[in-house]
Steps between C-alpha positions, in 0.01 A plus 500: 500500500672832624497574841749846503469588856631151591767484241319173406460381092322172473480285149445205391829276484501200229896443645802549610841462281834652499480739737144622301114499518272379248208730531221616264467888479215624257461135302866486459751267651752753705829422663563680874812504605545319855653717837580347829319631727260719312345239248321225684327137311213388694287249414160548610455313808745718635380851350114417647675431825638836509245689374120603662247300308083705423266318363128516385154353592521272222822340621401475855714323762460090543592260748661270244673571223227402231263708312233289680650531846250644758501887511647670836301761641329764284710818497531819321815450329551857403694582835692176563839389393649173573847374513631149360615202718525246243455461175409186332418535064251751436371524850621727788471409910433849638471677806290856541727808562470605825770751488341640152126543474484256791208241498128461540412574865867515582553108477753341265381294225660211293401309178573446176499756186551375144724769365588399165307317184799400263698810458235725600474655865223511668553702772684845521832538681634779658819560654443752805202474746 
């Protein structure tokens, strides 16, 4: 992902040797070249806790993290971002973004979002509100 008016480049990392990334460009296995202080590793715990998390009606917020768990609330997900607390595997503990799109009838809600299958996301992240 390019994000130009945030300066911001985001790939997939498969590592971290000699000073160099191992990153796939285009099918190919690339080499970046690694910068204090302007090339950053996360892994993805950290990136979802920095970024605002949108996600869908079919991937609706849960009160435990399990693709049975009980469904919170039934909101239009189209104007609410969340934020990560805690991340645990493939599932997400978030909290609605008050100081973004806010939240239904101006009260914060919490639960659980799974935001990846396997290397797949499923949620969108963005990276200014």
């Amino acid at each position: 992902s390019y994000y130009p008016d945030y300066y911001v480049v985001i790939m997939d990392c498969y590592g971290l040797s000699e000073d160099q990334y191992r990153v796939m460009i285009g099918g190919s296995e690339k080499y970046i070249e690694h910068k204090a202080g302007i090339t950053i590793y996360e892994d993805w715990a950290t990136h979802i806790k920095k970024s605002f998390i949108v996600t869908q009606a079919d991937n609706p917020l849960r009160e435990t993290p399990e693709i049975k768990g009980k469904i919170v609330g039934d909101y239009d997900y189209k104007h609410l971002s969340f934020y990560a607390i805690h991340v645990s595997g493939d599932w997400a503990q978030v909290v609605c973004d008050m100081d973004c799109e806010g939240c239904p009838h101006q009260k914060q809600i919490t639960g659980w979002l799974k935001w990846r299958e396997g290397n797949r996301l499923l949620v969108e992240l963005y990276y200014a509100c």
